[in-house]
GUPADREN-113550 format. One record per residue (C-alpha): residue number from 1; x, y negated, z; residue in three letters. Coordinates in pm, 1 decimal. Each point is the difference from the previous one (the first is absolute). Example, Ala and Ser with C-alpha at 12.3 -4.5 7.8 and 13.67 -1.06 7.14 Angstrom:
2
1 / 1230.0 / 450.0 / 780.0 / ALA
2 / 137.0 / -344.0 / -66.0 / SER
//
This chain:
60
1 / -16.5 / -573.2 / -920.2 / UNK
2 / -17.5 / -176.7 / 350.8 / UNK
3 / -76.3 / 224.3 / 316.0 / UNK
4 / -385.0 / 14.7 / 106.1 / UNK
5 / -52.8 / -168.7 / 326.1 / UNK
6 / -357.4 / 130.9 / 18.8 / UNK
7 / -218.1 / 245.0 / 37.2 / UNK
8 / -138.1 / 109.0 / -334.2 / UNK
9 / -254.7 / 271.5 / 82.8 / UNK
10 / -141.0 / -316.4 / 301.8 / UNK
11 / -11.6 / -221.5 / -277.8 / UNK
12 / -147.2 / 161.0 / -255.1 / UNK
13 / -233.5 / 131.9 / 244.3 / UNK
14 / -133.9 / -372.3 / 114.0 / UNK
15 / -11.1 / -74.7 / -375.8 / UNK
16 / -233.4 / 301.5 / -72.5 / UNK
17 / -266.6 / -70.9 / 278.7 / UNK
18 / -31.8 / -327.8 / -139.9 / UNK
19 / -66.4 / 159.0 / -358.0 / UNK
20 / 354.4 / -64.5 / -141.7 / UNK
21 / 238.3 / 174.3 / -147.6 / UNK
22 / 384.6 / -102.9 / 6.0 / UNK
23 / 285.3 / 49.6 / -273.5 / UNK
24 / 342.1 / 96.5 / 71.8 / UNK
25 / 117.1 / -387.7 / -52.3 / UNK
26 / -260.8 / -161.0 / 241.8 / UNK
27 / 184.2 / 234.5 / 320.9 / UNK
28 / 358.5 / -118.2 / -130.6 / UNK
29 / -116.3 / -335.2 / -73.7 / UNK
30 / -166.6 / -6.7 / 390.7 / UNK
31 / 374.7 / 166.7 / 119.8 / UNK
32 / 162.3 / -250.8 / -174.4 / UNK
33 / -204.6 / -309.9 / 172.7 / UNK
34 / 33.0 / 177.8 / 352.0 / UNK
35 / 372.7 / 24.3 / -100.4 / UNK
36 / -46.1 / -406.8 / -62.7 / UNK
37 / -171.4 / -111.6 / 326.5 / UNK
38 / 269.9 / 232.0 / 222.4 / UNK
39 / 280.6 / -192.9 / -148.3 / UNK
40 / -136.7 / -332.4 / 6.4 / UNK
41 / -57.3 / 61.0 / 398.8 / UNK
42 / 318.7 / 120.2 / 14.7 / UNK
43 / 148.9 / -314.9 / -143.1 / UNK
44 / -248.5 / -221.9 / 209.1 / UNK
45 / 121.6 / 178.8 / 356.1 / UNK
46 / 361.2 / -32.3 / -100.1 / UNK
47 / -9.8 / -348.7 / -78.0 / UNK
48 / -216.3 / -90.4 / 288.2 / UNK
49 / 306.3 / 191.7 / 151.3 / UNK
50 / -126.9 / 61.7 / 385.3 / UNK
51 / -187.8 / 307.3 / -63.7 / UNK
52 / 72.6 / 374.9 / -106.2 / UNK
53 / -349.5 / 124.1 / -38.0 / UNK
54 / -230.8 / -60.2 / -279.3 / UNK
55 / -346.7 / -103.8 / 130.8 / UNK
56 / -313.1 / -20.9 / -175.9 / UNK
57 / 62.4 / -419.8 / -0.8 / UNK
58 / 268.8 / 57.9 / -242.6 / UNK
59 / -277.7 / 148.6 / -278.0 / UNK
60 / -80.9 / -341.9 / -55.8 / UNK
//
């Protein structure tokens, strides 16, 4: 199992004011597509290959 890059008790909590409840795979699954989008940036800033810092122009 991959490490969890968020906050499960923030998550869950945002889920339950809206009326929702969350399973175990839906927080891995939402790790896993954070994991995703952080390595795609980091590909995009090293092959623009000027930069060192992610920005939030990479997310795209």
């Amino acid at each position: 199992m991959a490490e969890t890059l968020v906050v499960v008790s923030k998550v869950k909590k945002i889920v339950k004011e809206a009326g929702f409840r969350t399973s175990g795979e839906y927080v891995q699954a939402l790790s896993d597509k954070i994991s995703q989008i952080v390595t795609a940036s980091i590909e995009k800033v090293k092959a623009d290959g000027s930069r060192k810092t992610l920005g939030q122009q990479d997310l795209l």
